[in-house]
PDB file of N, CA, C and O in Angstrom:
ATOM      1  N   UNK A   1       0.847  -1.174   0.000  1.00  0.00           N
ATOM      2  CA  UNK A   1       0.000   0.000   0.000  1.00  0.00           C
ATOM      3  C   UNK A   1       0.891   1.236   0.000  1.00  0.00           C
ATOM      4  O   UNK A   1       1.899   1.234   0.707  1.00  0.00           O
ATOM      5  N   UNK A   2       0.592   2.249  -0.721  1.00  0.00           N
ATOM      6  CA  UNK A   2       1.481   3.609  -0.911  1.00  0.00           C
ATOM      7  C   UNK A   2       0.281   4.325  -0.672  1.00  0.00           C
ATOM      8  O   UNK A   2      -0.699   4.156  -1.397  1.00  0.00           O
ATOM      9  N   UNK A   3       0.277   5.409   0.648  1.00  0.00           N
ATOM     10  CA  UNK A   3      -0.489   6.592   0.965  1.00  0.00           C
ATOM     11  C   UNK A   3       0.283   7.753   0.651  1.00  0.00           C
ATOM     12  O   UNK A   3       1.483   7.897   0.888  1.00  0.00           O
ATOM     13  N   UNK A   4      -0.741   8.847  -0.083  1.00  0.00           N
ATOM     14  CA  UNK A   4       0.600   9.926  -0.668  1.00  0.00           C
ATOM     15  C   UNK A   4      -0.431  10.919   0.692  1.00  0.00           C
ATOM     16  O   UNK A   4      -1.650  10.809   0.828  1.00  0.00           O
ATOM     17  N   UNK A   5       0.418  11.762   1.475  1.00  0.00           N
ATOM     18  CA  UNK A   5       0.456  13.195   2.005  1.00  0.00           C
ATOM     19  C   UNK A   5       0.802  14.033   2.243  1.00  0.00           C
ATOM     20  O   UNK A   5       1.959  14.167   2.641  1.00  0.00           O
ATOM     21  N   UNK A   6      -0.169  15.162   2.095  1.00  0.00           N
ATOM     22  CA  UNK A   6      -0.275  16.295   1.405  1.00  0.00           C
ATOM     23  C   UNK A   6      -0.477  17.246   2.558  1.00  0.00           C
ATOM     24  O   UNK A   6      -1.106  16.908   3.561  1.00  0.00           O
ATOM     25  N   UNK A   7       0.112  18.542   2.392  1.00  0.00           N
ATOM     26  CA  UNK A   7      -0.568  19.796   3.196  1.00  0.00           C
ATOM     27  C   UNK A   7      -0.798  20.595   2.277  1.00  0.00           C
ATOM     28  O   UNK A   7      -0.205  20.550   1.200  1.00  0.00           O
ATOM     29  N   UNK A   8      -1.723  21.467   2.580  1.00  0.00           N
ATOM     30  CA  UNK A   8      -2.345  22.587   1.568  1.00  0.00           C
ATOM     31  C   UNK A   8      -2.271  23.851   1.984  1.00  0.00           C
ATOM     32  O   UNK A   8      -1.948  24.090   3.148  1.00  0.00           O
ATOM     33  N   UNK A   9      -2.460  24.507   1.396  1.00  0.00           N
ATOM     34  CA  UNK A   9      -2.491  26.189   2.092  1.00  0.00           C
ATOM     35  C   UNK A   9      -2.583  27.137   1.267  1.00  0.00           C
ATOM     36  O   UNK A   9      -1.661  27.491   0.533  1.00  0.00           O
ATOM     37  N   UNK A  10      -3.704  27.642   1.304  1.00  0.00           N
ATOM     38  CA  UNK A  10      -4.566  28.883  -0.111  1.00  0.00           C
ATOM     39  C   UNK A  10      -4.088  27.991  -1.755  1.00  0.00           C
ATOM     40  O   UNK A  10      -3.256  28.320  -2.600  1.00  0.00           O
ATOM     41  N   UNK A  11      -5.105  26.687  -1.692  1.00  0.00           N
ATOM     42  CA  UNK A  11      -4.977  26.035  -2.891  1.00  0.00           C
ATOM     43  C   UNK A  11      -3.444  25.908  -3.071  1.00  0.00           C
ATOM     44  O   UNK A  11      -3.044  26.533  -4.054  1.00  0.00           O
ATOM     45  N   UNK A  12      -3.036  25.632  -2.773  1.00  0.00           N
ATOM     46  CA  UNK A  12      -1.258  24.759  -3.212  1.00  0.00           C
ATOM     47  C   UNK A  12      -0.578  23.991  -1.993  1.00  0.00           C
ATOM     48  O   UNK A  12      -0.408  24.543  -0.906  1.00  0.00           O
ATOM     49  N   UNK A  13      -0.258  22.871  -2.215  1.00  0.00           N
ATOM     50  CA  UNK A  13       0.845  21.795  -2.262  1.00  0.00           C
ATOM     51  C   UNK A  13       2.050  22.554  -1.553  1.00  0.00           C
ATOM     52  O   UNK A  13       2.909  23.159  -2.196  1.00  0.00           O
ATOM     53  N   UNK A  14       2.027  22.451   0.020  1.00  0.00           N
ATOM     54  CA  UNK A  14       3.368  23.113   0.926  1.00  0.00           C
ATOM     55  C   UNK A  14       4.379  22.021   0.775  1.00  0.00           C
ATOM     56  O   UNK A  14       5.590  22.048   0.555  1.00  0.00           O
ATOM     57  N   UNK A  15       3.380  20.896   0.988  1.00  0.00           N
ATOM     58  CA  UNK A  15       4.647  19.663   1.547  1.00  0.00           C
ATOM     59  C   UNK A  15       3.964  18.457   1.148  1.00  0.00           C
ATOM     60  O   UNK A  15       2.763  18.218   1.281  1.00  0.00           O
ATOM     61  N   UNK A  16       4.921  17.671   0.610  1.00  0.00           N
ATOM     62  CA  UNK A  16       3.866  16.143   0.432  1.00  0.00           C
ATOM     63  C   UNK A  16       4.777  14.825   0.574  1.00  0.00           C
ATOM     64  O   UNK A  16       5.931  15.223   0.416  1.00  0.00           O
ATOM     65  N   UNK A  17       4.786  13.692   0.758  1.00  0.00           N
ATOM     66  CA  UNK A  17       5.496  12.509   1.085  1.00  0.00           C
ATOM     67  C   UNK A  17       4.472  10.949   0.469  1.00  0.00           C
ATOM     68  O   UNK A  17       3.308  10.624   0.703  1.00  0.00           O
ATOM     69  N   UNK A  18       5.311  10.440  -0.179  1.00  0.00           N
ATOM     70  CA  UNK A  18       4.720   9.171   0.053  1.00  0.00           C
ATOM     71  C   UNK A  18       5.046   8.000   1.300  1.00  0.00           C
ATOM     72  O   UNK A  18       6.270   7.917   1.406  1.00  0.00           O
ATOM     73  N   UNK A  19       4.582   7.385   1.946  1.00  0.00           N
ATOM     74  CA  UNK A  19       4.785   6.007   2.626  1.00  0.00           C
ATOM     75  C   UNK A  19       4.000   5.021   2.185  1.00  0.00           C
ATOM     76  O   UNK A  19       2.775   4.943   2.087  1.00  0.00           O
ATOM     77  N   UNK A  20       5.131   4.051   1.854  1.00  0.00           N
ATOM     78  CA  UNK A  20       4.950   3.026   1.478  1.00  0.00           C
ATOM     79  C   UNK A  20       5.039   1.554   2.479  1.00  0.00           C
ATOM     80  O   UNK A  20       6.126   1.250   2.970  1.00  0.00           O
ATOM     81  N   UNK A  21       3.715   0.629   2.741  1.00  0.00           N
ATOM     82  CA  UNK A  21       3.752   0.084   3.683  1.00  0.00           C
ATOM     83  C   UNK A  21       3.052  -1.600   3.102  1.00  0.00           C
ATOM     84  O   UNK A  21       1.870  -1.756   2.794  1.00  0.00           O
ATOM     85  N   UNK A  22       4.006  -2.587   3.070  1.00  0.00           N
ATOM     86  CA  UNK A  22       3.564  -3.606   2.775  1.00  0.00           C
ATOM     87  C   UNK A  22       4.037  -4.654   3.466  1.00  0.00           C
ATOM     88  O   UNK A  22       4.861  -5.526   3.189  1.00  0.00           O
ATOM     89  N   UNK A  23       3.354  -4.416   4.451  1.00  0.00           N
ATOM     90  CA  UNK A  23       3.931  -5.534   5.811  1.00  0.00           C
ATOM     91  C   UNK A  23       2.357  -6.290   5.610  1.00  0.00           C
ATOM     92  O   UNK A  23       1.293  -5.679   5.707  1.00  0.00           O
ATOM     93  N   UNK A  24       2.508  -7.844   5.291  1.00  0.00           N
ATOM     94  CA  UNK A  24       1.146  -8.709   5.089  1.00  0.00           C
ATOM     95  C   UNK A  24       0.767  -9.259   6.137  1.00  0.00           C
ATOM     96  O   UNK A  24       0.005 -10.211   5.969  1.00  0.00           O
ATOM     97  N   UNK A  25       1.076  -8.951   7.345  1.00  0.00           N
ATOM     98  CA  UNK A  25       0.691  -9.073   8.734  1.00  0.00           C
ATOM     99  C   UNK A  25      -0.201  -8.609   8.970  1.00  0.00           C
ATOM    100  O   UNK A  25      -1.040  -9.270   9.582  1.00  0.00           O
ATOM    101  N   UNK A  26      -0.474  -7.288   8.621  1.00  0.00           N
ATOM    102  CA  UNK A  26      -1.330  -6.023   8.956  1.00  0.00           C
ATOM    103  C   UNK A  26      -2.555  -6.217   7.769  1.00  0.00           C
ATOM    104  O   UNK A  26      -2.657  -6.832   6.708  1.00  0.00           O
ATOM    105  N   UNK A  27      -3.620  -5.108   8.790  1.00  0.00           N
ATOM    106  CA  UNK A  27      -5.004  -4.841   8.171  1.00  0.00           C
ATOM    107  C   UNK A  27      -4.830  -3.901   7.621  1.00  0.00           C
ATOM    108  O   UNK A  27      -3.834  -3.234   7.900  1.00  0.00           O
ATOM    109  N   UNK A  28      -5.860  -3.415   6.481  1.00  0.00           N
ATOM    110  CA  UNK A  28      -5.582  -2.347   5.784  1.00  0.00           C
ATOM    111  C   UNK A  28      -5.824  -0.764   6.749  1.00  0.00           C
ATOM    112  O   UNK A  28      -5.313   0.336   6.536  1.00  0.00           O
ATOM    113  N   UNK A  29      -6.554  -1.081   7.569  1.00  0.00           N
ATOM    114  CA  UNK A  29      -6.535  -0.023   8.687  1.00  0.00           C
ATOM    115  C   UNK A  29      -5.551   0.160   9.226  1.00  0.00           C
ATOM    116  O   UNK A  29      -4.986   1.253   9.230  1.00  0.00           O
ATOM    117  N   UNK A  30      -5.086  -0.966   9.853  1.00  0.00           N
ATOM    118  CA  UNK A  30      -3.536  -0.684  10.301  1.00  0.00           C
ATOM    119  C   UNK A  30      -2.599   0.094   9.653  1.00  0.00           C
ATOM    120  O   UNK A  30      -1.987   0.917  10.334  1.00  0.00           O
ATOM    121  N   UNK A  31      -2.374   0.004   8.528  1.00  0.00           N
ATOM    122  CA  UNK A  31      -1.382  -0.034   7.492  1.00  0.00           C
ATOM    123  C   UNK A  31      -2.024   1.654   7.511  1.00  0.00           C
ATOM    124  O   UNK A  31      -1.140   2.377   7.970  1.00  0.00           O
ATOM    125  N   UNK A  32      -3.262   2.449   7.158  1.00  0.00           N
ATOM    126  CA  UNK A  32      -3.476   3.094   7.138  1.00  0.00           C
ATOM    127  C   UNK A  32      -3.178   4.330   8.242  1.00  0.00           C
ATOM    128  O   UNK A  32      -2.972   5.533   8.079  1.00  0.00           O
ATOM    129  N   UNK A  33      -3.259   3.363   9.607  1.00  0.00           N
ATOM    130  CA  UNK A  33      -2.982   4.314  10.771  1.00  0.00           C
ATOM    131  C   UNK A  33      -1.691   4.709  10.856  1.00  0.00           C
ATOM    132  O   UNK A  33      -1.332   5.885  10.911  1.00  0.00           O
ATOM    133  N   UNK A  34      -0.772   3.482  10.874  1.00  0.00           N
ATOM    134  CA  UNK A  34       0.906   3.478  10.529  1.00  0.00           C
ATOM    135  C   UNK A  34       1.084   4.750   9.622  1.00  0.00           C
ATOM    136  O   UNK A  34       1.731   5.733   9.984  1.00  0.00           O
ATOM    137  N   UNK A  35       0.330   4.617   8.183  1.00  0.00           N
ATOM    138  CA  UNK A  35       1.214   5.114   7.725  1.00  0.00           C
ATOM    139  C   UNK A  35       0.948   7.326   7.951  1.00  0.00           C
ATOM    140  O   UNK A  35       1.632   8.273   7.563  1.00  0.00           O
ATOM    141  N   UNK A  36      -0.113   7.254   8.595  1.00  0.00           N
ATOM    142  CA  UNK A  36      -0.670   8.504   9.019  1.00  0.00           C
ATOM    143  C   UNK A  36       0.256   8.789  10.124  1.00  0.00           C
ATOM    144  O   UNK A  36       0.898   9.837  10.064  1.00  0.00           O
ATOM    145  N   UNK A  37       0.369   8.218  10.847  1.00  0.00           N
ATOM    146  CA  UNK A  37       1.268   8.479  11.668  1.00  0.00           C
ATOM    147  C   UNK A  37       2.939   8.682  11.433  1.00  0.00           C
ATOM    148  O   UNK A  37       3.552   9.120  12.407  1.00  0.00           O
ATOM    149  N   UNK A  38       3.601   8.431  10.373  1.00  0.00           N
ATOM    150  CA  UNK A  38       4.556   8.397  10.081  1.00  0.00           C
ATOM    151  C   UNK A  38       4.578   9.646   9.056  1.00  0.00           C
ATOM    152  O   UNK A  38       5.545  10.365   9.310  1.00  0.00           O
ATOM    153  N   UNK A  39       3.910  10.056   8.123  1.00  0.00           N
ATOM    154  CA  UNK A  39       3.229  11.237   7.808  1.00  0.00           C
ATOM    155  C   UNK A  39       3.523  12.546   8.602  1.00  0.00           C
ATOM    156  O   UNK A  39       4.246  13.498   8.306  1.00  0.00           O
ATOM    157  N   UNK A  40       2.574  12.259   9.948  1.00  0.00           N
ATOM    158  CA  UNK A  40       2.425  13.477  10.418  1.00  0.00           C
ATOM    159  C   UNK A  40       4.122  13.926  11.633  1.00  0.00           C
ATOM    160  O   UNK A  40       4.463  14.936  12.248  1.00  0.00           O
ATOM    161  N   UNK A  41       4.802  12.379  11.422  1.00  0.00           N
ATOM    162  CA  UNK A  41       6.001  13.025  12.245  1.00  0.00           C
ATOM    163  C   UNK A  41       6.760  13.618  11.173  1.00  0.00           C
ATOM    164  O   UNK A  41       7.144  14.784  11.271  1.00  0.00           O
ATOM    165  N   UNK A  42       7.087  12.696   9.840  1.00  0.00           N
ATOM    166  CA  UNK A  42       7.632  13.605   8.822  1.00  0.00           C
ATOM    167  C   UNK A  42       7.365  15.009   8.542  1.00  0.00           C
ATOM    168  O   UNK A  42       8.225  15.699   7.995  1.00  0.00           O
ATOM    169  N   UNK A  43       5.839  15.640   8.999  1.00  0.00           N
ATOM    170  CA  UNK A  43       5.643  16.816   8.589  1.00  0.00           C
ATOM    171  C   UNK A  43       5.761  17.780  10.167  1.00  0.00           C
ATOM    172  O   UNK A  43       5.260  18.904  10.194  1.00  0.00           O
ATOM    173  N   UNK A  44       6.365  17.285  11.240  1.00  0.00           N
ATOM    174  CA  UNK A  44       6.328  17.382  12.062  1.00  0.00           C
ATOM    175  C   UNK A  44       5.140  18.081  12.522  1.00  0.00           C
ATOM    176  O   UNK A  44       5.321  19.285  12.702  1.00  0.00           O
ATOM    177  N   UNK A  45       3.558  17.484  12.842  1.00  0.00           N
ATOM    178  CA  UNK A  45       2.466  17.720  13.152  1.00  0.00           C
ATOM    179  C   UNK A  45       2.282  16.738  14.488  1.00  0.00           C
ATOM    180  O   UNK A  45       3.122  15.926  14.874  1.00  0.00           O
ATOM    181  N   UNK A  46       0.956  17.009  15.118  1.00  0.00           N
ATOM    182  CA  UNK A  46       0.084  16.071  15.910  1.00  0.00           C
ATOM    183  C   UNK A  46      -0.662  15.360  15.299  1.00  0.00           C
ATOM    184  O   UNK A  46      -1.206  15.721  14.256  1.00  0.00           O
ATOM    185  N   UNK A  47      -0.806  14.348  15.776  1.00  0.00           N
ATOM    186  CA  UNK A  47      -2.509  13.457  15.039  1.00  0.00           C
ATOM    187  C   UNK A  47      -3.525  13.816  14.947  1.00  0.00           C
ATOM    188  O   UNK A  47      -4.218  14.055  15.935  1.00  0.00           O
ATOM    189  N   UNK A  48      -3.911  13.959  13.788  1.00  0.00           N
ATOM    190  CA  UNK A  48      -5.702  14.758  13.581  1.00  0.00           C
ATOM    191  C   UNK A  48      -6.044  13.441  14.125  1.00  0.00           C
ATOM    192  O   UNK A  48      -5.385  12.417  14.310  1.00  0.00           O
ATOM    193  N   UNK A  49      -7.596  13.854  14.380  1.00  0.00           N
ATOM    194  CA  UNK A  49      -8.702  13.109  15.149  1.00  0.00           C
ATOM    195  C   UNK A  49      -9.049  12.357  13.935  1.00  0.00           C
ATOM    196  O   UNK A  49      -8.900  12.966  12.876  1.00  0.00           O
ATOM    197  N   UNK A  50      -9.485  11.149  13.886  1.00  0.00           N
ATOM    198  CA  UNK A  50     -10.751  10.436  12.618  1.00  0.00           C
ATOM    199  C   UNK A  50     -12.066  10.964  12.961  1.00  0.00           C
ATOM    200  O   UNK A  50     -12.585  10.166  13.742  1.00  0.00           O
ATOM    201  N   UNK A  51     -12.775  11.872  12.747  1.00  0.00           N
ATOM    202  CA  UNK A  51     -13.945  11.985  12.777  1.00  0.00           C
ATOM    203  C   UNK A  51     -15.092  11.339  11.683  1.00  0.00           C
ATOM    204  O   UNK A  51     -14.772  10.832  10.608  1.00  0.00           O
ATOM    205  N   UNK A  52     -16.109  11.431  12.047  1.00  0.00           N
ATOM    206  CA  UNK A  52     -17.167  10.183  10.973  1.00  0.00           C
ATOM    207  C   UNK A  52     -17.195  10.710   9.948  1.00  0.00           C
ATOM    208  O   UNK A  52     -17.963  10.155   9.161  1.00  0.00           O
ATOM    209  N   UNK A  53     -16.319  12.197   9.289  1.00  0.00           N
ATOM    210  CA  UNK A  53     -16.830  12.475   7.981  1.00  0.00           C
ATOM    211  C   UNK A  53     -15.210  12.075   7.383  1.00  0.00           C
ATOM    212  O   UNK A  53     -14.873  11.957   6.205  1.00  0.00           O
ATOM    213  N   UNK A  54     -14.532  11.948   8.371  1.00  0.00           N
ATOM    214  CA  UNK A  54     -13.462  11.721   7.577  1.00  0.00           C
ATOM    215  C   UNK A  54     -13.052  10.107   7.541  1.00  0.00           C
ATOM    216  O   UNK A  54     -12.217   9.504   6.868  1.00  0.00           O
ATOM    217  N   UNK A  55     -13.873   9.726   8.421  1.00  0.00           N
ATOM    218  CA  UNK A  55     -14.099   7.780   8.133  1.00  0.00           C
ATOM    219  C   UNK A  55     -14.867   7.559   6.837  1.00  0.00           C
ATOM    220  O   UNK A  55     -14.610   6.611   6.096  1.00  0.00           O
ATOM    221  N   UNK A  56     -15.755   8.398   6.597  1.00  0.00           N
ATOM    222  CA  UNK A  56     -16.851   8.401   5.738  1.00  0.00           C
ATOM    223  C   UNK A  56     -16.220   8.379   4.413  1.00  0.00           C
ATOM    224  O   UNK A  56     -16.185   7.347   3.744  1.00  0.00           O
ATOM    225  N   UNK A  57     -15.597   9.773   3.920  1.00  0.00           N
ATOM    226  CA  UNK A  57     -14.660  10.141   3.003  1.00  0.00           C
ATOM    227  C   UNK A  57     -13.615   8.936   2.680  1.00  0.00           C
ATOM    228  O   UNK A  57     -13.522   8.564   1.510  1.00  0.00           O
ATOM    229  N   UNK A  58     -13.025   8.472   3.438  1.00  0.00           N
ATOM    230  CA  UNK A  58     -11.990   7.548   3.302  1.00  0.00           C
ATOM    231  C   UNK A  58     -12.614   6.182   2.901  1.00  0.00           C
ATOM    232  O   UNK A  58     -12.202   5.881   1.781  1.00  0.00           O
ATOM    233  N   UNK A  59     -13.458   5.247   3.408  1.00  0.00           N
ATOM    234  CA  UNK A  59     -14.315   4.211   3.157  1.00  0.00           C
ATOM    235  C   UNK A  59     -14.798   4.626   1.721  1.00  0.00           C
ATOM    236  O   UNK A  59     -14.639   3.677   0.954  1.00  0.00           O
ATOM    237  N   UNK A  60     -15.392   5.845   1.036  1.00  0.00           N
ATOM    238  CA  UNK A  60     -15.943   5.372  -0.008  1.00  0.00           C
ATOM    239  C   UNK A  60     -14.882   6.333  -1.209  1.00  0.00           C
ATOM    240  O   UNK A  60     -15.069   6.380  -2.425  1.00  0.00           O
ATOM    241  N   UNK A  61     -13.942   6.922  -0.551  1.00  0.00           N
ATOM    242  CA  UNK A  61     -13.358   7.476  -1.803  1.00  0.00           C
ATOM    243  C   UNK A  61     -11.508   6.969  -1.471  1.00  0.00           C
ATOM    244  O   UNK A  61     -10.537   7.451  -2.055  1.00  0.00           O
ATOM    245  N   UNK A  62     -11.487   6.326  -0.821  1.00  0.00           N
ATOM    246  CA  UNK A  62      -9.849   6.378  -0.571  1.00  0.00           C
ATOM    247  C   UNK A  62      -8.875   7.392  -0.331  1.00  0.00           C
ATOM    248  O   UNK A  62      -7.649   7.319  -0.409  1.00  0.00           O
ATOM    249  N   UNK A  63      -9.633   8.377  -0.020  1.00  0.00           N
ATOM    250  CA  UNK A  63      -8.883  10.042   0.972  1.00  0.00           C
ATOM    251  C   UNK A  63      -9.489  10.425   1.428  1.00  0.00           C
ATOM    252  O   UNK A  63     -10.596   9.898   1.533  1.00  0.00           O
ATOM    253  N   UNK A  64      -9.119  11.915   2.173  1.00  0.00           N
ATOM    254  CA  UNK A  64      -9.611  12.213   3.017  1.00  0.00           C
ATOM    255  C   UNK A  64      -8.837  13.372   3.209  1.00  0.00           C
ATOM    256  O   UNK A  64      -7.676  13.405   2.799  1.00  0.00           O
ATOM    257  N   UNK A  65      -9.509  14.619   3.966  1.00  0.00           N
ATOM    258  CA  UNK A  65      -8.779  15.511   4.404  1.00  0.00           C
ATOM    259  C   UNK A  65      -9.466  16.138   5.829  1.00  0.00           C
ATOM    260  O   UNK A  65     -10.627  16.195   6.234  1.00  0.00           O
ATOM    261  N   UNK A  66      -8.310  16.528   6.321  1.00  0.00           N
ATOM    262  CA  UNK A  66      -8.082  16.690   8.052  1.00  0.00           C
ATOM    263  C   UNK A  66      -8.043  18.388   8.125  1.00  0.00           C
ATOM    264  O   UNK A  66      -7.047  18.935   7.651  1.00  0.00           O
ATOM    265  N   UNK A  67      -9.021  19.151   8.662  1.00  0.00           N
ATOM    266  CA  UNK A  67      -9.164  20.352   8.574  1.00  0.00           C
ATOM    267  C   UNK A  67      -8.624  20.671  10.002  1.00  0.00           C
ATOM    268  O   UNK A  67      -8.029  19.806  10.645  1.00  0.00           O
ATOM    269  N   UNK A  68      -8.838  21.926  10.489  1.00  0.00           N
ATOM    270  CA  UNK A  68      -8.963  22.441  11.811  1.00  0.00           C
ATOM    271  C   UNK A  68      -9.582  21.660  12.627  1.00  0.00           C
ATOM    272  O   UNK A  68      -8.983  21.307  13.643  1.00  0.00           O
ATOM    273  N   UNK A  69     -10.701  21.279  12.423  1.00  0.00           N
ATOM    274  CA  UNK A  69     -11.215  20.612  13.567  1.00  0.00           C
ATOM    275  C   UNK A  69     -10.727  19.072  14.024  1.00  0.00           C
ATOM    276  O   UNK A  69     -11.014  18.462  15.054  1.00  0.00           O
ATOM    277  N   UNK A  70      -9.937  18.685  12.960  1.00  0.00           N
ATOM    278  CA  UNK A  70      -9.669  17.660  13.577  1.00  0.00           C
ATOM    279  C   UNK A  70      -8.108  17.481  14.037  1.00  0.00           C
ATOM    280  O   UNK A  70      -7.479  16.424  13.989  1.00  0.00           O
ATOM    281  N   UNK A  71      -7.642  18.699  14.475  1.00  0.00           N
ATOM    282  CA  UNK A  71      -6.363  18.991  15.181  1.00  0.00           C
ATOM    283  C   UNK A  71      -6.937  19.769  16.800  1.00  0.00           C
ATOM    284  O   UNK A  71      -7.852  20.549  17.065  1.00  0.00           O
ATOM    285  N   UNK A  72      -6.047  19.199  17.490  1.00  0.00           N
ATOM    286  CA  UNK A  72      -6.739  19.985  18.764  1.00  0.00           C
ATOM    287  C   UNK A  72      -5.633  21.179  18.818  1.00  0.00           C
ATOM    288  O   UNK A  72      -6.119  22.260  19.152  1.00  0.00           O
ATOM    289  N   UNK A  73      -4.324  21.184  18.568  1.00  0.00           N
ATOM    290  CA  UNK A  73      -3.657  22.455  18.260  1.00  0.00           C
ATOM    291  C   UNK A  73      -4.134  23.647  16.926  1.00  0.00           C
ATOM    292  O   UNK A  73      -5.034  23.424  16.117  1.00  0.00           O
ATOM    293  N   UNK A  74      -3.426  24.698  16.959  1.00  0.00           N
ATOM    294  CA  UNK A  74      -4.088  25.476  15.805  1.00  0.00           C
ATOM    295  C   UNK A  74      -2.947  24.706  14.588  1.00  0.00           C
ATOM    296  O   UNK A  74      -2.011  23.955  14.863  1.00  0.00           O
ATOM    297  N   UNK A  75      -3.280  25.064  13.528  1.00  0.00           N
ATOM    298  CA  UNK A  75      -2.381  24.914  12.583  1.00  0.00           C
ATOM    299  C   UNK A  75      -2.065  25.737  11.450  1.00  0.00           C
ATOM    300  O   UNK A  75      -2.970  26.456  11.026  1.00  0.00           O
ATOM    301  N   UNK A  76      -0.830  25.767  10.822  1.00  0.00           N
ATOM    302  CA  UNK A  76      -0.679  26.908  10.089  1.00  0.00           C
ATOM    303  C   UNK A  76      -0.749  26.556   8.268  1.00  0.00           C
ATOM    304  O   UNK A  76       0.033  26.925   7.391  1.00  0.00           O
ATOM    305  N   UNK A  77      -2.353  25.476   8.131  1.00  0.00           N
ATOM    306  CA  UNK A  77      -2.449  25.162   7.165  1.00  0.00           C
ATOM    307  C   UNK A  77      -3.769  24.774   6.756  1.00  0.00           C
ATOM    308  O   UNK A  77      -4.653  24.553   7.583  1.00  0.00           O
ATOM    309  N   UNK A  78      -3.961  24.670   5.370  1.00  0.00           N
ATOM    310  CA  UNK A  78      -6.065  24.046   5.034  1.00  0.00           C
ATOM    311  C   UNK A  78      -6.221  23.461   5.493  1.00  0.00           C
ATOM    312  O   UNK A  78      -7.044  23.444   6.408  1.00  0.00           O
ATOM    313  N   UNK A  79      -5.461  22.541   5.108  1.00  0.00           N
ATOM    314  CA  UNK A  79      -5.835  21.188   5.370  1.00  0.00           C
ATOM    315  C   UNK A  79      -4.185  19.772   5.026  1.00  0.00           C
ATOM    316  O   UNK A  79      -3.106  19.915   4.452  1.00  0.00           O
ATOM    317  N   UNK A  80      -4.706  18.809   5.595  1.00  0.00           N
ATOM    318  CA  UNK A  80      -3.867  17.422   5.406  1.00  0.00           C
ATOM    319  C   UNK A  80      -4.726  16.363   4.835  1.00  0.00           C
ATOM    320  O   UNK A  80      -5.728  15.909   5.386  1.00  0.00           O
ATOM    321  N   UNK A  81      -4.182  15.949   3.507  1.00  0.00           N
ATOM    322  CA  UNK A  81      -5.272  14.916   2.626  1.00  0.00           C
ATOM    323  C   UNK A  81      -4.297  14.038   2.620  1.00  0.00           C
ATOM    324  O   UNK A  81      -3.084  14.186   2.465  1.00  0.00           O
ATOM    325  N   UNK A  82      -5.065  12.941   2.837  1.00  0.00           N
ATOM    326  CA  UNK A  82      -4.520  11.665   2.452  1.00  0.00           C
ATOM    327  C   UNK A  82      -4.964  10.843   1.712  1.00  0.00           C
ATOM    328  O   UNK A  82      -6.169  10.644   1.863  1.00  0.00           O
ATOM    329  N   UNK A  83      -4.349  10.121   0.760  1.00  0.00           N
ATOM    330  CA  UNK A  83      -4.849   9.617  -0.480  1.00  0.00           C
ATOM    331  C   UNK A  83      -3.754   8.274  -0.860  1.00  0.00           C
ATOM    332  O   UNK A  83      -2.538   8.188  -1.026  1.00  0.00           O
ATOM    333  N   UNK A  84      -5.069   7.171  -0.898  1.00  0.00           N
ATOM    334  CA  UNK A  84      -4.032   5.843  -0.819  1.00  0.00           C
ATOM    335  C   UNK A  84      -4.302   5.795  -3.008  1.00  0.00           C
ATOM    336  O   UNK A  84      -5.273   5.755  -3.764  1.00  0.00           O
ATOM    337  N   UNK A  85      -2.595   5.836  -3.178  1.00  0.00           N
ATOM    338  CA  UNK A  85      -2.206   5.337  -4.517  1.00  0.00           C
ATOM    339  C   UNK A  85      -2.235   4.671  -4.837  1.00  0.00           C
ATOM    340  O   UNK A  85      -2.631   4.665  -6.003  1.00  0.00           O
ATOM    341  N   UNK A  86      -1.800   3.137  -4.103  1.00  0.00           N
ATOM    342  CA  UNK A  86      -1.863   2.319  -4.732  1.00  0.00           C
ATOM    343  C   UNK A  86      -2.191   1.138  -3.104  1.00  0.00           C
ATOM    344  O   UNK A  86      -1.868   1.085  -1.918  1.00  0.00           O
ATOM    345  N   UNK A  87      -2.989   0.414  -4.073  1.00  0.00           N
ATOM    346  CA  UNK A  87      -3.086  -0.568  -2.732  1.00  0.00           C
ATOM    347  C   UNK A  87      -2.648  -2.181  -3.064  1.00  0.00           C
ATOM    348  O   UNK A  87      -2.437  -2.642  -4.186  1.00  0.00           O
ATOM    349  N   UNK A  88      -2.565  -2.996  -1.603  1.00  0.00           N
ATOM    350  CA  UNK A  88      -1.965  -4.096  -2.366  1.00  0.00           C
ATOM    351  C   UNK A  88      -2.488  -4.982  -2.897  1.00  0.00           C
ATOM    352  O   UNK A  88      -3.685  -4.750  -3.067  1.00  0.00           O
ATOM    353  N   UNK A  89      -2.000  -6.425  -3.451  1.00  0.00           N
ATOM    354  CA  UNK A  89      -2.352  -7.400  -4.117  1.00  0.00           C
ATOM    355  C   UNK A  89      -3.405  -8.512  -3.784  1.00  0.00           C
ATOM    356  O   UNK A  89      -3.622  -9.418  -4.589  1.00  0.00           O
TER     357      UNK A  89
END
């Protein structure tokens, strides 16, 4: 699985990373949380919250983006989208 993320800020692309995670141990949630989390230390952030619109978003479109509200610090950006590229076999 390859999740690409993204930060945004007045429509443009600040910072973005892929992680790539194909450990066949793991659930695709897992793999998903991992790789969010590895994400947000690369971009040196906190963990946005999953809230139900962004479970929602992710279940039927394969991204998702993490606004203000789902940071309990302020942040100095739109948003954080995450978007799985490629998934595995």
């Amino acid at each position: 699985m390859r999740i690409w993320g993204k930060l945004w800020k007045n429509n443009r692309m600040m910072q973005d990373t892929v992680i790539e995670n194909y450990e066949q141990d793991q659930t695709r949630t897992t793999k998903i949380y991992h790789s969010l989390e590895q994400i947000c230390e690369q971009f040196d952030l906190q963990k946005p919250i999953w809230l139900d619109v962004n479970k929602q978003d992710f279940l039927r479109t394969s991204r998702c983006r993490f606004y203000q509200d789902s940071f309990i610090e302020t942040i100095d950006f739109d948003y954080l989208e995450l978007h799985v590229i490629e998934e595995d076999d």
